[in-house]
C-alpha positions as CSV (number, residue, x, y, z in Angstrom):
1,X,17.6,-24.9,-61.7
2,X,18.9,-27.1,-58.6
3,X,20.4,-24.3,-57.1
4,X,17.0,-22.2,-57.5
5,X,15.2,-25.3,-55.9
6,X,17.5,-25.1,-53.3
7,X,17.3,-21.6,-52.3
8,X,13.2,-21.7,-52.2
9,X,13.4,-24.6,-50.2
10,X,16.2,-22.5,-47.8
11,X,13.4,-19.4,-47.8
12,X,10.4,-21.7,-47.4
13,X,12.7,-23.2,-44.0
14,X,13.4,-19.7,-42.8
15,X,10.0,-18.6,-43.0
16,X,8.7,-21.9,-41.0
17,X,11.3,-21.0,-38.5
18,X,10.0,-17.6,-38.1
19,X,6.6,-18.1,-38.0
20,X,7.1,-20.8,-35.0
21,X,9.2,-18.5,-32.8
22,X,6.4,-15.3,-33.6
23,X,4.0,-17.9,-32.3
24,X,6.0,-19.3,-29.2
25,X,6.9,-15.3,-28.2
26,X,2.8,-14.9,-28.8
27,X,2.0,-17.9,-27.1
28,X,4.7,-16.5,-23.9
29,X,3.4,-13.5,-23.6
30,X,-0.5,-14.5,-23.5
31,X,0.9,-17.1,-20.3
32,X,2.5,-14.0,-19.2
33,X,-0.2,-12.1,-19.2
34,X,-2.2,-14.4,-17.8
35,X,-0.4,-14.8,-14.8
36,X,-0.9,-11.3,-14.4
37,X,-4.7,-11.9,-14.0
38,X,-6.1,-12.6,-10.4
39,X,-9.8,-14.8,-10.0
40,X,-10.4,-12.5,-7.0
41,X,-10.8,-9.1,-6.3
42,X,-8.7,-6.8,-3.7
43,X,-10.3,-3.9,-1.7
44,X,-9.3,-1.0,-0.5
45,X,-10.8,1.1,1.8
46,X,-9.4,4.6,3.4
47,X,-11.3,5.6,6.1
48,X,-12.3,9.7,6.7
49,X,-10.8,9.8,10.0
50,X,-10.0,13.1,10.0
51,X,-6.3,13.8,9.7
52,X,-5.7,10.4,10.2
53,X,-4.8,6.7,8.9
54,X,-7.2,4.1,8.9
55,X,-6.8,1.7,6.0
56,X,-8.6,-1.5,5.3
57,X,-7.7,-4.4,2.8
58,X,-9.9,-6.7,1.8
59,X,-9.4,-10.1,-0.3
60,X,-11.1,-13.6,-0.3
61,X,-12.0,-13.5,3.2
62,X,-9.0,-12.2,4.4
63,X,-8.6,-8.9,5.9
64,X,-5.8,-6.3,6.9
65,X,-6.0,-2.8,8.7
66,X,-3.1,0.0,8.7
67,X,-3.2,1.5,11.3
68,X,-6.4,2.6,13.4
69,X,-7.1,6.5,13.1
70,X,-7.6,8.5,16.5
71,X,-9.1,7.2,19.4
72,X,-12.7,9.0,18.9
73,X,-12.7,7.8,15.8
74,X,-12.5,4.2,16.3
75,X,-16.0,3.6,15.9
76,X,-15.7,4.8,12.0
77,X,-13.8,1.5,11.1
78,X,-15.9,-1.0,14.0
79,X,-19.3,0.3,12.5
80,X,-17.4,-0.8,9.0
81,X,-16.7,-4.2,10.6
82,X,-19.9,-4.8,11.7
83,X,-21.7,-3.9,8.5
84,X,-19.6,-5.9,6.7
85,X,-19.5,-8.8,9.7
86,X,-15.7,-8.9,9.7
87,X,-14.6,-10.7,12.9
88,X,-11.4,-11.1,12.5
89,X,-8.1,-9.3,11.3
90,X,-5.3,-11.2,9.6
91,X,-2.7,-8.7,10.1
92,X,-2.7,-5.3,11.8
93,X,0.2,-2.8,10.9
94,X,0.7,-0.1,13.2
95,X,3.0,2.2,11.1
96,X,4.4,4.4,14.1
97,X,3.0,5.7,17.3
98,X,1.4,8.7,16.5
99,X,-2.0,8.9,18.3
100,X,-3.3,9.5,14.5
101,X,-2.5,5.9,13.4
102,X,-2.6,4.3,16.9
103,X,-5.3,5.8,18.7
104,X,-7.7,3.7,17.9
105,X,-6.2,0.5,17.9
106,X,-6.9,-0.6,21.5
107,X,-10.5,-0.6,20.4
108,X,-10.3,-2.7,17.5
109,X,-7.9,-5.3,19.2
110,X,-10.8,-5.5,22.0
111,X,-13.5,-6.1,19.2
112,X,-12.3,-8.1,16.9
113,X,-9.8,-11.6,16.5
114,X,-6.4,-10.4,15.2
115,X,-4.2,-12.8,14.2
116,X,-0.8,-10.9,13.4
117,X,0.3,-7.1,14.7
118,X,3.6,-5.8,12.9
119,X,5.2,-2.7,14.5
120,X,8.3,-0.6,13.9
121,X,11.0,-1.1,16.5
122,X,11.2,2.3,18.6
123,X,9.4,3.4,21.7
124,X,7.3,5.8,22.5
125,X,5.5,7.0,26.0
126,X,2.4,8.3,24.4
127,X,-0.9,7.5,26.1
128,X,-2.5,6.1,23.4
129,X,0.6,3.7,23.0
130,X,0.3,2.3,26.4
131,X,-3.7,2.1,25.2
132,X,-2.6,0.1,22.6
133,X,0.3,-2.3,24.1
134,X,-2.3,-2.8,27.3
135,X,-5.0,-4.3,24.4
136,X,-2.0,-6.6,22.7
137,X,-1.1,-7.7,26.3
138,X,-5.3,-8.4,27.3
139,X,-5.7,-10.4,24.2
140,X,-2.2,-12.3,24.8
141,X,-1.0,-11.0,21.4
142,X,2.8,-10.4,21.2
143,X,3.4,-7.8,18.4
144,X,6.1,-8.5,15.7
145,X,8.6,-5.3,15.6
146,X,10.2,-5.5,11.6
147,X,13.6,-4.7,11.7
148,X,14.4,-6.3,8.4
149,X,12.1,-6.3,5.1
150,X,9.5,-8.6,5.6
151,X,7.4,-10.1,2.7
152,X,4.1,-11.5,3.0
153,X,0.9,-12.6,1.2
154,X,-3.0,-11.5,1.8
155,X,-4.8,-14.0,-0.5
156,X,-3.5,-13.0,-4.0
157,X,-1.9,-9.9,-3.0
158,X,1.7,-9.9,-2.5
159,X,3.0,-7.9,0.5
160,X,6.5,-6.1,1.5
161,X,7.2,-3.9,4.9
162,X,10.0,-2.1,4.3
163,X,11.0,-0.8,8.0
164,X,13.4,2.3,8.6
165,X,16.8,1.7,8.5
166,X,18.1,4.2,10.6
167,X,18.4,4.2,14.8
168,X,17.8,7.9,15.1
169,X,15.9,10.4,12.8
170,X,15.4,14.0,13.2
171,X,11.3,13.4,13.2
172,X,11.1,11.2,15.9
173,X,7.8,9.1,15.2
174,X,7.3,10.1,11.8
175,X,10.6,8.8,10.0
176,X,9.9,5.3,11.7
177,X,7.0,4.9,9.9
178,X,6.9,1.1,8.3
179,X,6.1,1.2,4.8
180,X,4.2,-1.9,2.9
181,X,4.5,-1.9,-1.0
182,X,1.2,-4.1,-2.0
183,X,1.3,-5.8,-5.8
184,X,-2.1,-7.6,-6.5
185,X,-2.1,-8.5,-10.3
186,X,-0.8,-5.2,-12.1
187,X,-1.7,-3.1,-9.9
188,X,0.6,-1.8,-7.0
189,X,0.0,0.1,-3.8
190,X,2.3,2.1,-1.8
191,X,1.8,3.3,1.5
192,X,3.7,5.7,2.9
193,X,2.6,6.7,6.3
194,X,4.1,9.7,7.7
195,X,7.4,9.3,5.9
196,X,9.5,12.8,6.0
197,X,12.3,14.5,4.2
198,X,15.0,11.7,5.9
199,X,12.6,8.6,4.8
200,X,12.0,9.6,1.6
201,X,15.3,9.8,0.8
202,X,15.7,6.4,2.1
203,X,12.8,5.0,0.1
204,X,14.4,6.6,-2.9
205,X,17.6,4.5,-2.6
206,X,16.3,1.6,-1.2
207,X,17.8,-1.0,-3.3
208,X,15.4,-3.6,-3.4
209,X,12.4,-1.0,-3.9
210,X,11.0,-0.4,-7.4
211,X,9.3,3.2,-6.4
212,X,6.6,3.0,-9.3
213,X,3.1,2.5,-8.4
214,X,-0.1,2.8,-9.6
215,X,-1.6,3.9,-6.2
216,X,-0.2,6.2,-3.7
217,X,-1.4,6.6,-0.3
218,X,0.1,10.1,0.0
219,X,2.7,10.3,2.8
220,X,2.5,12.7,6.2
221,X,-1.1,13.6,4.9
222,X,0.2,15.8,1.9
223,X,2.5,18.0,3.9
224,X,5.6,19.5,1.8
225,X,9.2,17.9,2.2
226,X,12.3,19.3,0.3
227,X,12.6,16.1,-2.0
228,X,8.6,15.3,-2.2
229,X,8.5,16.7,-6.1
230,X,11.6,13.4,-6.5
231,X,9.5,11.4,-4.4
232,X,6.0,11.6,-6.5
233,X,7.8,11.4,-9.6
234,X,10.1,8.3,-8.6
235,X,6.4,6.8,-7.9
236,X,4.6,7.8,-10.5
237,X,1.3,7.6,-9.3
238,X,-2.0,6.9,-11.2
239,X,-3.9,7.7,-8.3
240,X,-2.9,9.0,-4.9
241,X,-5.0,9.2,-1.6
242,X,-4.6,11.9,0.9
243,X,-5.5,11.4,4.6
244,X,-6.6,15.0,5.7
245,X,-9.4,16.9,7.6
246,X,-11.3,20.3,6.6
247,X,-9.2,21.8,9.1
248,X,-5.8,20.5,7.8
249,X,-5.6,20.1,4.4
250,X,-2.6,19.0,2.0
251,X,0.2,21.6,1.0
252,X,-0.7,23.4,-2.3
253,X,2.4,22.2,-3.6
254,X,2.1,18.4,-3.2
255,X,-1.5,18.8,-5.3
256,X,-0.3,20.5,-8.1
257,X,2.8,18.2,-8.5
258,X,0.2,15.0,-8.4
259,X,-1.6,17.1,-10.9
260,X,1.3,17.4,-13.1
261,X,1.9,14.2,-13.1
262,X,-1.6,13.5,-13.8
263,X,-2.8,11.5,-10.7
264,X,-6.1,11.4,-9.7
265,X,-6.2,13.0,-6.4
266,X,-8.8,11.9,-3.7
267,X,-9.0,13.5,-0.2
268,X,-10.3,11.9,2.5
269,X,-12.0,14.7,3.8
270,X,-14.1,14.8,1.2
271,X,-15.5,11.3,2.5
272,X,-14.4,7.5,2.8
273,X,-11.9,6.3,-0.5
274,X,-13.2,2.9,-1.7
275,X,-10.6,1.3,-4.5
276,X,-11.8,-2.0,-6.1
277,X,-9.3,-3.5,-8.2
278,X,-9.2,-7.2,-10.1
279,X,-5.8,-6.7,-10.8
280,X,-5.8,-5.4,-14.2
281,X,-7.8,-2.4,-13.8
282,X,-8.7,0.0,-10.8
283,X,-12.4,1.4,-9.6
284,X,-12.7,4.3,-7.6
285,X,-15.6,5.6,-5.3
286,X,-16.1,7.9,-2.6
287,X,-19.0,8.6,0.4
């Protein structure tokens, strides 16, 4: 009979210890998950530019533009500005030199406060550079070239440049392209600028890179590399954002691998991409 008692009372003990650690592991994960959550939102805009990059972030007051499109099209993010009476810039990236991504810049740094400019580390002789380093040099700005990975915050969004790692490329401007990895909440962004075949291969063994992300803005405006099929599917994407025009569209063969995969695919061409996202889910709109 003792030993009976004894044995319930060694069940009833296991069962208490059980039922504590299911509530602690239930009590972790809801802090966990909670940590997760943001009290603010994060937006993304990618402008229509043409075939072009022109990408504004948006969080708590705080603001951040990659790159600036072509020179004539300038006025598509400044009117943007305006609307929204932005005044100032906390960071400008300037992915590579191409007069697509730094065109426009000279006008924005001549309209608007920017407090940081982050730049790969090559040079270029292109006109719309000189445009560009003649604005930094009016406003006294003295650009940061990223040599090394760089991590930074935008409010609650968590930021990482990862610059190229190479001296020399086969695509001269292209391969240099910086490339920021955004995490706000659960969701991450990636964007890729005008990474080719030599980048991506980079990317995909970088070592402190987890390639998986819930939005992809496309590289090289959807053009075809040898490794791109590795490339989407090392990322993942839920959604992915293409920078094209009419008259230059995306490869065939990068939109039916995002459709295999089952991304959403959105095409700038088609108008200015709008993502709103609180952290835990992800809004899409387009005009």
């Amino acid at each position: 009979m003792r030993r009976r008692w004894q044995g319930q009372l060694a069940l009833c003990l296991l069962s208490v210890l059980l039922l504590t650690g299911c509530a602690r592991n239930a009590a972790e994960q809801q802090d966990q998950g909670t940590e997760q959550k943001t009290d603010s939102e994060l937006k993304v805009t990618f402008f229509d530019v043409g075939k072009g990059d022109a990408v504004l972030l948006e969080s708590e007051g705080q603001a951040m533009l990659i790159d600036a499109g072509y020179d004539d099209t300038a006025d598509v993010i400044l009117d943007y500005l305006e609307a929204e009476e932005i005044q100032q810039l906390d960071y400008m990236i300037i992915t590579h030199f191409d007069k697509d991504h730094v065109g426009g810049a000279d006008k924005v740094l001549e309209a608007v406060e920017v407090r940081r400019v982050l730049q790969p580390d090559y040079e270029s002789d292109s006109r719309q550079t000189e445009q560009y380093l003649e604005a930094l040099d009016a406003e006294n700005i003295e650009p940061e070239k990223v040599t090394e990975r760089m991590e930074f915050a935008l409010a609650e969004a968590g930021c990482t440049i990862y610059p190229p790692r190479q001296k020399d490329y086969e695509e001269k401007d292209n391969d240099f392209s910086l490339v920021l990895s955004l995490t706000f909440g659960e969701e991450r962004f990636l964007f890729a600028g005008d990474c080719e075949k030599e980048r991506l291969s980079e990317l995909m063994a970088e070592p402190e890179l987890e390639l998986e992300h819930q939005v992809l803005k496309v590289p090289h405006h959807g053009r075809e590399e040898k490794n791109s099929d590795k490339f989407l599917l090392a990322v993942s994407p839920e959604a992915a954002v293409i920078t094209c025009s009419e008259e230059e569209e995306p490869d065939k063969e990068i939109l039916e691998l995002l459709g295999q995969l089952g991304a959403e695919v959105y095409l700038t061409s088609e108008g200015t991409v709008t993502c709103v996202t609180d952290g835990s889910s992800l809004s899409f709109s387009q005009n």
